[in-house]
C-alpha positions as CSV (number, residue, x, y, z in Angstrom):
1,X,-29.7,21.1,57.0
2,X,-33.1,22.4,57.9
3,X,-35.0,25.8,56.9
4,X,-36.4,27.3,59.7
5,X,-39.2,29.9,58.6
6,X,-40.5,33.1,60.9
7,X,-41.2,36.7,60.3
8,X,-39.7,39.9,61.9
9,X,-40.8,43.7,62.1
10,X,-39.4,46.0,59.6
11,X,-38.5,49.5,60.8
12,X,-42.2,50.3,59.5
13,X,-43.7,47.6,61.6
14,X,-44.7,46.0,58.4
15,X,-43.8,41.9,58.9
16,X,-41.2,40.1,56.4
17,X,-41.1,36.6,56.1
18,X,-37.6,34.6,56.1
19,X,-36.1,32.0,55.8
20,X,-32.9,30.7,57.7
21,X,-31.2,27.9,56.4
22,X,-29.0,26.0,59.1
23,X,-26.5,23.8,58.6
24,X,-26.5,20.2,59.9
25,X,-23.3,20.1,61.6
26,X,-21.4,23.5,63.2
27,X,-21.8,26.6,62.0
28,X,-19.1,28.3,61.0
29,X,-20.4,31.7,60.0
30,X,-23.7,33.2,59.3
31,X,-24.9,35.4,55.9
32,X,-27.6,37.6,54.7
33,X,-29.0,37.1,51.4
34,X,-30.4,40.0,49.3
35,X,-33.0,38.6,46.2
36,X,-32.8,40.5,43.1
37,X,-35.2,43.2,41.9
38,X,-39.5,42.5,42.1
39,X,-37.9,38.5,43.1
40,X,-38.7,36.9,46.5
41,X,-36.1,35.3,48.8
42,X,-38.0,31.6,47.4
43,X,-36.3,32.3,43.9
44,X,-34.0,29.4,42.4
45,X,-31.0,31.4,43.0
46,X,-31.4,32.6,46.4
47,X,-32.8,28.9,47.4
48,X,-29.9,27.6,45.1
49,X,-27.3,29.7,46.9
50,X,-28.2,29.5,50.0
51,X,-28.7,25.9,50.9
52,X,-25.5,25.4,49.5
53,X,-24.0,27.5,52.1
54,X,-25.3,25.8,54.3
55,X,-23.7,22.9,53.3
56,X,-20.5,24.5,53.7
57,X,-21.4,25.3,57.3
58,X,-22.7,28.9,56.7
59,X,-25.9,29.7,58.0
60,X,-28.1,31.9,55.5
61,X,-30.4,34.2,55.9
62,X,-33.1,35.1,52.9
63,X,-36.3,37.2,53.3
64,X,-38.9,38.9,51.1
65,X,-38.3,42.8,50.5
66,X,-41.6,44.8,51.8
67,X,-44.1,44.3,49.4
68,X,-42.8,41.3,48.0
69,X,-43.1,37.6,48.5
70,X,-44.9,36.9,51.4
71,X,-44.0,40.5,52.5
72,X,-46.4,42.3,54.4
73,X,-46.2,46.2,53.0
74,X,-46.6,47.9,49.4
75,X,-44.6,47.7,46.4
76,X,-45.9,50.8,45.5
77,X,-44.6,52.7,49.0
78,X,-40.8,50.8,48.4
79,X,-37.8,52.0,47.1
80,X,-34.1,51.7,47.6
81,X,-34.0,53.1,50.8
82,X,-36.4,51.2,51.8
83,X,-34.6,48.0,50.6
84,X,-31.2,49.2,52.6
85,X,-33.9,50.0,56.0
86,X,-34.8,46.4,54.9
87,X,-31.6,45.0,55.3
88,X,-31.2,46.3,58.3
89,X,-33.8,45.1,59.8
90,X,-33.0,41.8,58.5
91,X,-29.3,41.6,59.9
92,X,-30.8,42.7,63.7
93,X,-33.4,39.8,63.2
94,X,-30.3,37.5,62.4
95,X,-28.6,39.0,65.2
96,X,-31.3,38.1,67.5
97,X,-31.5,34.6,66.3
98,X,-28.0,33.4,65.7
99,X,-25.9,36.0,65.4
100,X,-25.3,39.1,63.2
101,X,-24.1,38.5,59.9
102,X,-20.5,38.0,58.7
103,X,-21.1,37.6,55.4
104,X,-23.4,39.7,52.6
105,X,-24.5,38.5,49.5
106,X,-26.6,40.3,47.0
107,X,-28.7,39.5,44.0
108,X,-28.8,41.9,40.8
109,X,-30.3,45.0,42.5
110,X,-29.9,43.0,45.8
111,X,-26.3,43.0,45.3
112,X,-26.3,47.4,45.2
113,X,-28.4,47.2,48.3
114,X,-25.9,44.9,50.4
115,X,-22.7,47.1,49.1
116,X,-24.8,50.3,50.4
117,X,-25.9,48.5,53.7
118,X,-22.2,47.4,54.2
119,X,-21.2,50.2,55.8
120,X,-23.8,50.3,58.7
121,X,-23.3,46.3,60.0
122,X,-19.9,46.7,61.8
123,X,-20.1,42.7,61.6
124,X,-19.8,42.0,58.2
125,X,-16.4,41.1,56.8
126,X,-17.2,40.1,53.1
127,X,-19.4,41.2,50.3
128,X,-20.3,39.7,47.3
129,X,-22.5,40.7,44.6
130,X,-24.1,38.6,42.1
131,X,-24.7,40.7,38.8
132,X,-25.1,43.9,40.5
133,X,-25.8,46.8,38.6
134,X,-23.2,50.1,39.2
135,X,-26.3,52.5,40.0
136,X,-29.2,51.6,41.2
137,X,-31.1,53.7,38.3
138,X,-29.7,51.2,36.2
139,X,-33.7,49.6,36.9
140,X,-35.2,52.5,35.5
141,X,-34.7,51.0,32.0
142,X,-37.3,48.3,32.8
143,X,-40.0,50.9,33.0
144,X,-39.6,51.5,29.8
145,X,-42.2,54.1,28.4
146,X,-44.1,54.1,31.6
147,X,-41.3,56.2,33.3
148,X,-43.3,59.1,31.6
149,X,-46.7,58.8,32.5
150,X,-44.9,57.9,36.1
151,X,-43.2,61.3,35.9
152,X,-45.9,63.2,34.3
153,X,-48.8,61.4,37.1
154,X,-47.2,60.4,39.8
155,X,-47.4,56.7,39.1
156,X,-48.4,54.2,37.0
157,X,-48.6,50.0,36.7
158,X,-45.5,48.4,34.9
159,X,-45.9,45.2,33.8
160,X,-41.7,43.2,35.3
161,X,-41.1,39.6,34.8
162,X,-45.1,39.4,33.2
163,X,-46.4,40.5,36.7
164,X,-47.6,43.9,37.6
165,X,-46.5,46.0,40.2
166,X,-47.4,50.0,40.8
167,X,-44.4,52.2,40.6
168,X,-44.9,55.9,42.2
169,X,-42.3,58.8,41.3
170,X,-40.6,58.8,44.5
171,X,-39.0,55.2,43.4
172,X,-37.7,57.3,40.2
173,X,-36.4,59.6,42.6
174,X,-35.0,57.9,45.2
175,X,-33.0,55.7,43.0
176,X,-31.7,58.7,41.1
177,X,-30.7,60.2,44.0
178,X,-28.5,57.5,45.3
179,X,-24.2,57.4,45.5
180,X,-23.1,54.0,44.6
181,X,-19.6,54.9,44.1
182,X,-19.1,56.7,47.1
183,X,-20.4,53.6,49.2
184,X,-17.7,51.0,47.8
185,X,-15.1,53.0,47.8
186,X,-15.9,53.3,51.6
187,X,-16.5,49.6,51.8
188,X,-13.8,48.6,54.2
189,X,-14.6,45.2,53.1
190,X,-13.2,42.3,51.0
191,X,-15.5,42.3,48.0
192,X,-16.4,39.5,45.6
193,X,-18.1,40.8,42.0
194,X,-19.5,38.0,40.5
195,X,-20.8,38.4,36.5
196,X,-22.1,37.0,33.8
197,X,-20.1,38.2,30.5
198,X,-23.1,37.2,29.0
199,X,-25.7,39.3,31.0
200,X,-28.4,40.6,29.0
201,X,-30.3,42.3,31.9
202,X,-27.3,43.6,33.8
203,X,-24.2,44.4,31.7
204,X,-20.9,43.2,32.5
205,X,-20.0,47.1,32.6
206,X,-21.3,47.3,35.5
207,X,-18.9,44.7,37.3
208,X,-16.1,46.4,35.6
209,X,-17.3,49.8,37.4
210,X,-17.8,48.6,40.8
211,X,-14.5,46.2,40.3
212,X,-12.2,49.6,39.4
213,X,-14.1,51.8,42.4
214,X,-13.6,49.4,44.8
215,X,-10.1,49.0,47.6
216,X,-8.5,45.8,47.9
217,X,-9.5,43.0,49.0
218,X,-11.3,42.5,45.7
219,X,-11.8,39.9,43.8
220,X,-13.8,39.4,40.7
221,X,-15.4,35.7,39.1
222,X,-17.1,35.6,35.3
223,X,-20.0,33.1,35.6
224,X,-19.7,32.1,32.3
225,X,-22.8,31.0,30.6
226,X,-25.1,32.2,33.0
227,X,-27.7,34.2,32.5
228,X,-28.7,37.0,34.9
229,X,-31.3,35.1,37.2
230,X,-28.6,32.2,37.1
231,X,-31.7,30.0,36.3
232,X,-30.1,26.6,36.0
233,X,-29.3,25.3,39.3
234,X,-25.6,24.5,38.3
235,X,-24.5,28.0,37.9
236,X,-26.4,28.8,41.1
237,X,-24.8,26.1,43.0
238,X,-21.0,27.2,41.9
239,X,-21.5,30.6,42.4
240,X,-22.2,29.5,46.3
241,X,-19.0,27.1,45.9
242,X,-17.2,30.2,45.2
243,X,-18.6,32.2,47.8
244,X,-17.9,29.8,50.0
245,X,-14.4,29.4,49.3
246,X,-13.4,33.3,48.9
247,X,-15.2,33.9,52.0
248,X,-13.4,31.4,54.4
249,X,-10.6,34.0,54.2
250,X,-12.8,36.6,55.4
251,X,-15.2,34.9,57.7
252,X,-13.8,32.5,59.7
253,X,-13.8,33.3,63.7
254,X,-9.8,33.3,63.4
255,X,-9.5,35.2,60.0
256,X,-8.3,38.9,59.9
257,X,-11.0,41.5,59.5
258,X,-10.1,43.0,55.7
């Protein structure tokens, strides 16, 4: 396998850095990767996840949200929308490379983006989700008092995973004003919901939620003992086993679109 690093232009111009991980032999499919909230496509889960893809011939394709990583942009100017726009941008750059992406897998608030994305790559055959929250408010409660002063001032620093990162009211907004429910049950896609029981960030409510408002093909997998960043490198590499093996229904160049 090799990792082949390069940047591409988001639809502000601003440049995000990726990271393509090939596989050694034929590829049998490509995937986008979507990190989880304030994370960076470098994180042991996305690394985790997709090099072990890779090894199961599926070229994966992980990037930095604006803002974040070794993002060009600000935090402070990002929001959902922004992170679909993201997307986006990052399924044309796979497209341009190898080809576009058959296969979308998302990361805690990651895993809401690539469900809402879905709809606009006519490529993608398969989703999964990796302890995805129902709405993506669901955030908001890791604000906690500062969503006040953000309200009452426009903005204000909160302190997320002991870094700090300026949040501005129209995040607040923008993620209140978005229709999660509306998006999978439009999804037109096979879906894989992938939770912890144990989840202490993400509740396993929120599987349950997007499990009952999605069609068939769905299919749902309990990562049990894992926590929400799936920090130990054996829940990260069998949730990509899994992937990989739900997926070859889906994804293959002779399997039926769901």
């Amino acid at each position: 396998m090799t990792t082949e690093r390069f940047d591409f232009a988001s639809n502000t111009g601003a440049l995000l850095a990726a990271a393509l991980e090939r596989p050694a032999g034929a590829i049998t499919a490509t995937a986008l990767f979507a990190h989880c909230f304030t994370c960076s496509k470098d994180i042991l889960a996305a690394r985790t996840i997709a090099r072990a893809l890779a090894g199961h011939g599926i070229a994966v394709l992980r990037f930095d949200f604006t803002g974040l990583g070794l993002s060009q942009g600000e935090f402070a100017n990002t929001n959902f929308s922004s992170n679909i726009a993201d997307l986006l941008s990052a399924a044309q750059a796979l497209a341009q490379r190898l080809a576009a992406p058959s296969l979308l897998i998302g990361h805690s608030l990651g895993g809401a983006a690539v469900l809402a994305a879905a709809p606009s790559l006519p490529a993608v055959r398969a989703v999964a989700t990796i302890g995805a929250p129902a709405d993506p408010a669901h955030v908001l409660h890791n604000f906690g008092p500062a969503i006040g002063e953000i309200e009452q001032e426009g903005k204000a620093e909160v302190t997320l995973a002991g870094r700090p990162f300026l949040v501005q009211k129209q995040f607040l907004d923008d993620v209140r004003a978005q229709n999660l429910d509306r998006a999978i049950a439009n999804l037109r896609r096979a879906l894989l919901v992938m939770h912890a029981p144990t989840d202490q960030t993400v509740g396993i409510e929120n599987a349950a939620h997007i499990f009952k408002q999605a069609r068939h093909p769905k299919s749902f997998v309990a990562l049990a003992g894992a926590d929400h960043l799936l920090s130990r490198p054996a829940h990260a590499r069998y949730a990509a086993r899994v992937i990989a093996a739900w997926a070859s229904a889906y994804i293959r160049e002779d399997a039926d679109p769901a």
